[in-house]
Biopython code that builds the backbone (N, CA, C, O; Angstrom):
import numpy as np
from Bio.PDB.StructureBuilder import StructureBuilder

atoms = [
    (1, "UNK", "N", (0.847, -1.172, 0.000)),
    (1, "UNK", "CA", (0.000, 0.000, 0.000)),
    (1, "UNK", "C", (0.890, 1.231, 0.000)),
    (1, "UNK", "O", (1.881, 1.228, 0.730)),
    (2, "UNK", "N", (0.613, 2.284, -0.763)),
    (2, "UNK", "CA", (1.368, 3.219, -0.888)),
    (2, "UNK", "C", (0.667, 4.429, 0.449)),
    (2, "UNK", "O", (-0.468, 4.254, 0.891)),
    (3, "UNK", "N", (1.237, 5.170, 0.755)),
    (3, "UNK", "CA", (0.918, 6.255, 2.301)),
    (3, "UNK", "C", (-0.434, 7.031, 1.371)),
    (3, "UNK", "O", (-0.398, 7.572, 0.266)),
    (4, "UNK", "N", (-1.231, 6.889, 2.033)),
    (4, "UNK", "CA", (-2.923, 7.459, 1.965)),
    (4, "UNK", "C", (-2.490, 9.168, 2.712)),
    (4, "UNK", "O", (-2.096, 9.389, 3.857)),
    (5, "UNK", "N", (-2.672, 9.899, 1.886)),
    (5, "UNK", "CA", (-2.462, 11.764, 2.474)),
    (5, "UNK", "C", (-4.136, 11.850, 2.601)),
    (5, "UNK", "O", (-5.077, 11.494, 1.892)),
    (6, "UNK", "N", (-4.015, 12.376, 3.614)),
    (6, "UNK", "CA", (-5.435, 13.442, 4.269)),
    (6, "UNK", "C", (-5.875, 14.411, 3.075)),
    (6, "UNK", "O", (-4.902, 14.819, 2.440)),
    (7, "UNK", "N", (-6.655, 14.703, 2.788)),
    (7, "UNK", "CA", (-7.382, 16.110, 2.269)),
    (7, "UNK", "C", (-8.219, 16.883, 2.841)),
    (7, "UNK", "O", (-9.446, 16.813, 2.912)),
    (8, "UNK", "N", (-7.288, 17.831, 3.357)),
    (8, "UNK", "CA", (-7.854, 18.926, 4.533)),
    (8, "UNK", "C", (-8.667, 19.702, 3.579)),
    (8, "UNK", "O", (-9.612, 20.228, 4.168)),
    (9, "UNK", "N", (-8.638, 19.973, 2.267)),
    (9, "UNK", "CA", (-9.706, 21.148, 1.765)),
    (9, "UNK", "C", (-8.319, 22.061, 1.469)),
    (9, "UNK", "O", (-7.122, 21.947, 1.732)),
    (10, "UNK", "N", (-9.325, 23.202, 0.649)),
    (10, "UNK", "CA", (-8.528, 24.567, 0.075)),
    (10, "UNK", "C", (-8.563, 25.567, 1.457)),
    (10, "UNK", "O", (-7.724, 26.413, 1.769)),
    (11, "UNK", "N", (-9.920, 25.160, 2.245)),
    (11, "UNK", "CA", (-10.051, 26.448, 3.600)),
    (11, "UNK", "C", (-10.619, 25.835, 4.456)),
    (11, "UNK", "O", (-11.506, 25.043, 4.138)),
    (12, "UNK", "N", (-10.228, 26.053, 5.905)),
    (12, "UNK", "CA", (-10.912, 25.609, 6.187)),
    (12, "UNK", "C", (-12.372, 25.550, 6.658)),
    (12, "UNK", "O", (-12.893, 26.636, 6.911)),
    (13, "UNK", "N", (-13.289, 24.158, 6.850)),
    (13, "UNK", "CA", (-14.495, 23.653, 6.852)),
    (13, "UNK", "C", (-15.266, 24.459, 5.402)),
    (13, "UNK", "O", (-16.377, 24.988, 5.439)),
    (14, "UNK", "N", (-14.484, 24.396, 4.330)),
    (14, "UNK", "CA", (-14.997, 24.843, 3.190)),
    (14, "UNK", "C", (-15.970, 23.069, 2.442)),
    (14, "UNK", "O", (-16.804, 23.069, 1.536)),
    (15, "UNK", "N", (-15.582, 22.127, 3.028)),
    (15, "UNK", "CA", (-16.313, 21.014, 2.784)),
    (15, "UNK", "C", (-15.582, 19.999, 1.710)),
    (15, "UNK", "O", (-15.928, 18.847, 1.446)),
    (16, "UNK", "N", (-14.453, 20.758, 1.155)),
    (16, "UNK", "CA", (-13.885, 19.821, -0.327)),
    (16, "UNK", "C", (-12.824, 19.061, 0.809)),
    (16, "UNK", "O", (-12.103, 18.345, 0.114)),
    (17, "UNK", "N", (-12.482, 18.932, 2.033)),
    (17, "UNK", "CA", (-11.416, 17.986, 2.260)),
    (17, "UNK", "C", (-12.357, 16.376, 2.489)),
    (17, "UNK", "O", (-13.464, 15.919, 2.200)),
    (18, "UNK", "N", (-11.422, 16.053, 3.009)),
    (18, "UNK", "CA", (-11.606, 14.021, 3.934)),
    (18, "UNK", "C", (-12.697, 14.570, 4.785)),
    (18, "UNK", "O", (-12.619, 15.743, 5.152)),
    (19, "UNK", "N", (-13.914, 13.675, 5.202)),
    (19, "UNK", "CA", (-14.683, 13.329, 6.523)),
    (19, "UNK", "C", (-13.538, 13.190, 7.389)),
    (19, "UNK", "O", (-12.323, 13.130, 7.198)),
    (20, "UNK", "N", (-14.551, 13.145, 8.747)),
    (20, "UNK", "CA", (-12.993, 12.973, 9.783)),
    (20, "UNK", "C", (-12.992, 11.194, 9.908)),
    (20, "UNK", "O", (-12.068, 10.490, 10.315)),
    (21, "UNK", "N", (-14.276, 10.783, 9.439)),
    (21, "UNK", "CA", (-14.282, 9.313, 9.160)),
    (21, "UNK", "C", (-13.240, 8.797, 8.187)),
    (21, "UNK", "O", (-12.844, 7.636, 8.294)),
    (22, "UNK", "N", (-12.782, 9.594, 7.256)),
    (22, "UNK", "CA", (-12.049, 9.188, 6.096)),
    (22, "UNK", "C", (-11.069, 9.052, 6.060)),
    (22, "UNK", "O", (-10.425, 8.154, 5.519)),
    (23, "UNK", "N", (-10.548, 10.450, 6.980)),
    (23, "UNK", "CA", (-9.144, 10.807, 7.999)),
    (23, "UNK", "C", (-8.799, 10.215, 8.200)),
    (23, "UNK", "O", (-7.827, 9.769, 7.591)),
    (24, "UNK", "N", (-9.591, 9.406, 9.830)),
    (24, "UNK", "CA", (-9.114, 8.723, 10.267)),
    (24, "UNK", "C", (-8.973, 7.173, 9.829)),
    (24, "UNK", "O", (-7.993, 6.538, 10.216)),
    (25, "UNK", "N", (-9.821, 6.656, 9.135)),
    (25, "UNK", "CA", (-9.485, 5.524, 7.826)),
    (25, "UNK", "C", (-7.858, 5.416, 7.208)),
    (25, "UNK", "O", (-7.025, 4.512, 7.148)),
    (26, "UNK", "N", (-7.897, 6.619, 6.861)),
    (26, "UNK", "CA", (-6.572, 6.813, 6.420)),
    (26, "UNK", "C", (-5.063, 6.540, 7.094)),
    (26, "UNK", "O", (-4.091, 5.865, 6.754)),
    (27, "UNK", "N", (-5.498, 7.779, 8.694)),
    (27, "UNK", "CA", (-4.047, 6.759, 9.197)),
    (27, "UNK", "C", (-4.259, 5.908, 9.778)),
    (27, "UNK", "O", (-3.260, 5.493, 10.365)),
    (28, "UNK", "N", (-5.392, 5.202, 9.997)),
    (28, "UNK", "CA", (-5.096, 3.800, 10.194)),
    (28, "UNK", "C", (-4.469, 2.742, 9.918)),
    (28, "UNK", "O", (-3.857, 1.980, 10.666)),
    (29, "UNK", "N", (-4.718, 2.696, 8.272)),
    (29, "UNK", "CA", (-3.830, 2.255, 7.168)),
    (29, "UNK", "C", (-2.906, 2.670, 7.268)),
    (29, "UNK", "O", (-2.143, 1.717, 7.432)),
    (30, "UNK", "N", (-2.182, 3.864, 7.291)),
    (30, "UNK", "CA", (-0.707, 4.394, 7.161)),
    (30, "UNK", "C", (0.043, 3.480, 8.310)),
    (30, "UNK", "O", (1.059, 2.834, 8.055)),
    (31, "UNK", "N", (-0.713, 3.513, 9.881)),
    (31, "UNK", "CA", (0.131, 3.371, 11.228)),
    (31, "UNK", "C", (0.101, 1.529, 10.889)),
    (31, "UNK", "O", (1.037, 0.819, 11.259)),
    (32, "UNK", "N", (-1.245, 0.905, 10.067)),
    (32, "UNK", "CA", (-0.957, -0.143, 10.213)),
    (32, "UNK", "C", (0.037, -0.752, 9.433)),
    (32, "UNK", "O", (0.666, -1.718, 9.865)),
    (33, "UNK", "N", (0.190, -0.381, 8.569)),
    (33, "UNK", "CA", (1.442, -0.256, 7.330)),
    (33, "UNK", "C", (3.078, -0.489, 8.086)),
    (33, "UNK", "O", (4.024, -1.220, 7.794)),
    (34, "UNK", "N", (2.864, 0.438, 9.084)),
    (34, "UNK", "CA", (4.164, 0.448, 9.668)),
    (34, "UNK", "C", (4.416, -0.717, 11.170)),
    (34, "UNK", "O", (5.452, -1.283, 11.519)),
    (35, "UNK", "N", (3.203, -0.750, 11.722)),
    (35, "UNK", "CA", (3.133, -1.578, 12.716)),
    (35, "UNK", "C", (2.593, -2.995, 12.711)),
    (35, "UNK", "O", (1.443, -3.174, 13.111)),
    (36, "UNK", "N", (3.189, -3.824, 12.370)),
    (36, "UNK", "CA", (2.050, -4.539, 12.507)),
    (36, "UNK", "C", (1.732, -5.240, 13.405)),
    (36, "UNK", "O", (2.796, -5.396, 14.004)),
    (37, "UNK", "N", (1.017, -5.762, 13.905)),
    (37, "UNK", "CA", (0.267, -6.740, 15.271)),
    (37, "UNK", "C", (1.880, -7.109, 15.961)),
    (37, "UNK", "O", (2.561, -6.550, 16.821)),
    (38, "UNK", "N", (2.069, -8.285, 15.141)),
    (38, "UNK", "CA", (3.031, -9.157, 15.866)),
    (38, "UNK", "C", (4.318, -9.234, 14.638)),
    (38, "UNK", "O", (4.350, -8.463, 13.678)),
    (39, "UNK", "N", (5.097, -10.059, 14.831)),
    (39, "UNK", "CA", (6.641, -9.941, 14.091)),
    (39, "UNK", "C", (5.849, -11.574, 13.215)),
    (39, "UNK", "O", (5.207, -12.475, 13.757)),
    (40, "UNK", "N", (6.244, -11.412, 11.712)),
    (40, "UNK", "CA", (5.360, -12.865, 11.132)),
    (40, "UNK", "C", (5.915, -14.199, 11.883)),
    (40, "UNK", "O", (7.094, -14.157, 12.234)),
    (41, "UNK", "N", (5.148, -15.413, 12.168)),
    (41, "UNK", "CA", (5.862, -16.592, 12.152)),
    (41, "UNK", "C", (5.456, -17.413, 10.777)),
    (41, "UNK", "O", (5.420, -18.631, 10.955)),
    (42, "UNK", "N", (5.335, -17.243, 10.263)),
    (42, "UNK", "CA", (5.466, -17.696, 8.875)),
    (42, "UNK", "C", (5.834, -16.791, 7.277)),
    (42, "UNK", "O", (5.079, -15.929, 6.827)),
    (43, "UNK", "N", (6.734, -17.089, 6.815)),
    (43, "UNK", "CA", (6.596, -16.306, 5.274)),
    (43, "UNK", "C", (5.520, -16.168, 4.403)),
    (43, "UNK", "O", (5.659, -15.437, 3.422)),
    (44, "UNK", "N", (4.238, -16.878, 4.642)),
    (44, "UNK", "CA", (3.153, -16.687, 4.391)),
    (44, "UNK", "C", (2.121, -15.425, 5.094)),
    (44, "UNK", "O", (1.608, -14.478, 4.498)),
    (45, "UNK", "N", (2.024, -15.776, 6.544)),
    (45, "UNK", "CA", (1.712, -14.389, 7.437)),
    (45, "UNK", "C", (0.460, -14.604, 7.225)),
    (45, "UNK", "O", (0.076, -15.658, 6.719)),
    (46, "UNK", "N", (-0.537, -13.422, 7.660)),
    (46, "UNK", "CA", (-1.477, -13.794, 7.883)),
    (46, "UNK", "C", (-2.912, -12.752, 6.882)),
    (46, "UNK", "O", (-2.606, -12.191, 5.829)),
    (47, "UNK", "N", (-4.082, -12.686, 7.333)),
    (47, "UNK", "CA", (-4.814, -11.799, 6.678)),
    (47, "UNK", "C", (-4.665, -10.668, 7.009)),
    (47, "UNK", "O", (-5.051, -9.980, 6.064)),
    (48, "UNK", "N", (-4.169, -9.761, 8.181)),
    (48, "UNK", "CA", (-3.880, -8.456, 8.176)),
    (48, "UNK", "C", (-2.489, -8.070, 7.526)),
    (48, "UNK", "O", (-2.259, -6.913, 7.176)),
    (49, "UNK", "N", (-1.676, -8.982, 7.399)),
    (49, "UNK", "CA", (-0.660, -8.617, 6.733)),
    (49, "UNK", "C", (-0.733, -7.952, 4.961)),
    (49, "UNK", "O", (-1.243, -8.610, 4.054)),
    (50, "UNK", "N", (-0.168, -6.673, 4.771)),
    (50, "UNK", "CA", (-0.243, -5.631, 2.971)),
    (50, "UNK", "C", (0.671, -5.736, 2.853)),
    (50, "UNK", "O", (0.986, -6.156, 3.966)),
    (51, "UNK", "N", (1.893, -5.671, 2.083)),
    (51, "UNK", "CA", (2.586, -5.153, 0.767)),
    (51, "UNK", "C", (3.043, -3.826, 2.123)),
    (51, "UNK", "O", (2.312, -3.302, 2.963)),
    (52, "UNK", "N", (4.180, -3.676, 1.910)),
    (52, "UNK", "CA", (5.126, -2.720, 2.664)),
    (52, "UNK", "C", (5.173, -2.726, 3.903)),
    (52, "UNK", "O", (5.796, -1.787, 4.398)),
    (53, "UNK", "N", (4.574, -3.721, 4.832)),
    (53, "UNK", "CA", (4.604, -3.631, 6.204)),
    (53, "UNK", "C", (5.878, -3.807, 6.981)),
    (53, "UNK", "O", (6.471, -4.787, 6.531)),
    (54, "UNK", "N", (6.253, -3.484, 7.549)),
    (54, "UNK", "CA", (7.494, -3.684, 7.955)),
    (54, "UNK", "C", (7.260, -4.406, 9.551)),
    (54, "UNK", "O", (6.166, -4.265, 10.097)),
    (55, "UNK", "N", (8.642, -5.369, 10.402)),
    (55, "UNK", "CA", (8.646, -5.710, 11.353)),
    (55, "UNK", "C", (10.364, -6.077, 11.916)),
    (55, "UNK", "O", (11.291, -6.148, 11.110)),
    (56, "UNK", "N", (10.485, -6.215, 12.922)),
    (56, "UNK", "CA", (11.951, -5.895, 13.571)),
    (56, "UNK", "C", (11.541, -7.151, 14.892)),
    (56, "UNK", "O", (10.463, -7.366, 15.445)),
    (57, "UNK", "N", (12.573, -7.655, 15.035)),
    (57, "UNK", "CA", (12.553, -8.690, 16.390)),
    (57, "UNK", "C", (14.621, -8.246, 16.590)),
    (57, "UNK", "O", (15.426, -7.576, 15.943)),
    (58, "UNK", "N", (14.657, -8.869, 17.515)),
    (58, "UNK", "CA", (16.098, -8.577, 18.473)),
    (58, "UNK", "C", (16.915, -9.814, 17.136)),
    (58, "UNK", "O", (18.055, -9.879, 17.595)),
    (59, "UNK", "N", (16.916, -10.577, 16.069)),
    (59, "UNK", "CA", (17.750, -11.304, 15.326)),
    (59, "UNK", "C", (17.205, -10.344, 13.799)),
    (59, "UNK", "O", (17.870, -9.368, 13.450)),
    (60, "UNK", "N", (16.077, -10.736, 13.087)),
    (60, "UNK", "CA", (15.721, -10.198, 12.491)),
    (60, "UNK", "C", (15.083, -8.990, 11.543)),
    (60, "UNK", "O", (14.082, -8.496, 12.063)),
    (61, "UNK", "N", (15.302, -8.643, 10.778)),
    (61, "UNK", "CA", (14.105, -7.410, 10.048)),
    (61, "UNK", "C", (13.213, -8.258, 9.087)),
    (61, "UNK", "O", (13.491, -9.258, 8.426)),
    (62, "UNK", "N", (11.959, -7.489, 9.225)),
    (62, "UNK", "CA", (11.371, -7.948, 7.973)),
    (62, "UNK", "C", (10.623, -7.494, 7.495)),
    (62, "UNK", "O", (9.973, -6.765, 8.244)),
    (63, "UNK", "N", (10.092, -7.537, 5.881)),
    (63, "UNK", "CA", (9.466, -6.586, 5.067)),
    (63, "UNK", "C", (8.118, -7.568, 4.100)),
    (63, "UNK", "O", (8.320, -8.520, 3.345)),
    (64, "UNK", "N", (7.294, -7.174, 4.323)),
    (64, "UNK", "CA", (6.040, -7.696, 3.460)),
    (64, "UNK", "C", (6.261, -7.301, 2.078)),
    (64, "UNK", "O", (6.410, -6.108, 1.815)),
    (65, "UNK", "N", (6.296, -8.155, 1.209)),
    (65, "UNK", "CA", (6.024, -7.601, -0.489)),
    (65, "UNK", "C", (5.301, -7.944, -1.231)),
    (65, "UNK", "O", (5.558, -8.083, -2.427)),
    (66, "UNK", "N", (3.765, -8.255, -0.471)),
    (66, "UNK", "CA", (2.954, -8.775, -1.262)),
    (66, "UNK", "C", (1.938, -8.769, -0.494)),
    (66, "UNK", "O", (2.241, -9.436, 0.495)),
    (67, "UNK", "N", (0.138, -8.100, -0.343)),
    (67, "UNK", "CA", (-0.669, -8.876, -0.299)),
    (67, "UNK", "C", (-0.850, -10.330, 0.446)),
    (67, "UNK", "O", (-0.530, -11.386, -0.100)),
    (68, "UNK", "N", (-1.307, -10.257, 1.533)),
    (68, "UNK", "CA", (-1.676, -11.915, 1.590)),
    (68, "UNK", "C", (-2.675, -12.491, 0.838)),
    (68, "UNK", "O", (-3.635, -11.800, 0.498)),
    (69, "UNK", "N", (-2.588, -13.786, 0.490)),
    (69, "UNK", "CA", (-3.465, -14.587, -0.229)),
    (69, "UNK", "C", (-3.469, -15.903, 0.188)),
    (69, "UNK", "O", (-4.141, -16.720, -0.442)),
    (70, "UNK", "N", (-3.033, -16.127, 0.838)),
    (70, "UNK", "CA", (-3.199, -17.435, 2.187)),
    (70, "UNK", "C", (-2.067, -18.795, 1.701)),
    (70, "UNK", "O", (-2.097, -19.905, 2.232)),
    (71, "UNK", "N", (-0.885, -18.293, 0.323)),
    (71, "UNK", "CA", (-0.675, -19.562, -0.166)),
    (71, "UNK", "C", (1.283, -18.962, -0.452)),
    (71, "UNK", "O", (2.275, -19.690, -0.411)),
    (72, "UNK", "N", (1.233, -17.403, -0.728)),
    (72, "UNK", "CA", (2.176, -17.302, -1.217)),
    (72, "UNK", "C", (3.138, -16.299, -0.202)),
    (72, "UNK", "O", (2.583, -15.601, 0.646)),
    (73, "UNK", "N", (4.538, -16.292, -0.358)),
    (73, "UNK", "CA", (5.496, -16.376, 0.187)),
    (73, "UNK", "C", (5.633, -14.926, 0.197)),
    (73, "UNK", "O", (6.163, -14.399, -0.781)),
    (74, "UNK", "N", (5.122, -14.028, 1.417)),
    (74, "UNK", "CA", (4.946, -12.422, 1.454)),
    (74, "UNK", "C", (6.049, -12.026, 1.822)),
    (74, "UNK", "O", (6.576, -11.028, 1.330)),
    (75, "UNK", "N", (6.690, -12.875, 2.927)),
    (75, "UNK", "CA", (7.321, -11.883, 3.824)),
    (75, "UNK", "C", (9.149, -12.348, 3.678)),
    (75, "UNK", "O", (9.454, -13.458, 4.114)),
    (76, "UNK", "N", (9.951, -11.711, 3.239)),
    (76, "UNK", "CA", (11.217, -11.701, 2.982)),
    (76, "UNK", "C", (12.236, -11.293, 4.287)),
    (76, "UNK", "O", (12.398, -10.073, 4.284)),
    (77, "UNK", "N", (12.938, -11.928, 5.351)),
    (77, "UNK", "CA", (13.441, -11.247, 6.441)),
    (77, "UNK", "C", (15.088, -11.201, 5.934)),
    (77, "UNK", "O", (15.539, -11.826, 4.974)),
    (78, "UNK", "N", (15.871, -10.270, 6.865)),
    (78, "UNK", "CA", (17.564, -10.339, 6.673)),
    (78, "UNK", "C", (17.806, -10.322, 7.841)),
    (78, "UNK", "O", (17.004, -9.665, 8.505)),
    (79, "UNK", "N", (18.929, -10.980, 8.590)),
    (79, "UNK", "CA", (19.920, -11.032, 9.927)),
    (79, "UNK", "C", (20.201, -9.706, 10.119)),
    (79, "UNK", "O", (20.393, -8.944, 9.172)),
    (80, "UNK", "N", (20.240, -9.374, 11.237)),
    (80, "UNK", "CA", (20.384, -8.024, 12.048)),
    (80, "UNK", "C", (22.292, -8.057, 11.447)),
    (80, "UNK", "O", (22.774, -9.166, 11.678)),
    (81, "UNK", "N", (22.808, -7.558, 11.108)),
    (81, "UNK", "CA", (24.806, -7.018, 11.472)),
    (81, "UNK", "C", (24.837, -5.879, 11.372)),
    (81, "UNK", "O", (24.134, -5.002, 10.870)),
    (82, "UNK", "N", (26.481, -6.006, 12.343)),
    (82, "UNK", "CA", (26.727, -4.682, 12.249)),
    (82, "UNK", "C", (27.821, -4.726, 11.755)),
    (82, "UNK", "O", (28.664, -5.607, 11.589)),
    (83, "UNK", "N", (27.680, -2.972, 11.373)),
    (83, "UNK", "CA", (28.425, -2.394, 9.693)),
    (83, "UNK", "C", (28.510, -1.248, 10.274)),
    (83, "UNK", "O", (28.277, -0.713, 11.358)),
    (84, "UNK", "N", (29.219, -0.849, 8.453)),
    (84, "UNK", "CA", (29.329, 0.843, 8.944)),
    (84, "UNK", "C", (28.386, 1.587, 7.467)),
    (84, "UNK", "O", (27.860, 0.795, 6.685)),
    (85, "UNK", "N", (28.308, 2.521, 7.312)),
    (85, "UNK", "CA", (27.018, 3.126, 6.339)),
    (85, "UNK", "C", (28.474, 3.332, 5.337)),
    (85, "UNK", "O", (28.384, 3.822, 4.211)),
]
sb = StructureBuilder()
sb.init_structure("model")
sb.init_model(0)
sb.init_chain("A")
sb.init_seg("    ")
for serial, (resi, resn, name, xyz) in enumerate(atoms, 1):
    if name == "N":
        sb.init_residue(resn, " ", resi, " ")
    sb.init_atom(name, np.array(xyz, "f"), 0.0, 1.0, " ", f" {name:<3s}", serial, name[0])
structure = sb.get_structure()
């Protein structure tokens, strides 16, 4: 999922932005994007798992790149090292 932006309107309570229902729809999706529930135990993952989610445990990182669909292989992790930039 790509980051959902708010539409506050040209002025405000001029009426052309987001409901605050819509708003808040919105970062929901954004915060869930970034957080998700739990760290995956499977490369499959589950039904709340989208396409860009990210997750971190004390060995691992890991990154969603796909949609779940209950069969295929979403979630890609790499070993924590340390380096220099």
């Amino acid at each position: 999922m790509s980051k959902q932006l708010i539409n506050y309107g040209t002025a405000p309570n001029d009426g052309t932005g987001d409901t605050l229902r819509s708003a808040a729809i919105k970062m929901n999706n954004n915060f869930n994007e970034l957080y998700p529930v739990t760290v995956p135990t499977t490369s499959i993952g589950d039904p709340s798992h989208t396409k860009g989610m990210l997750a971190i445990d004390s060995t691992y990182s890991y990154i969603c790149i796909a949609d779940y669909d209950g069969v295929t292989n979403i979630w890609k992790r790499t070993t924590h090292s340390a380096g220099t930039w």
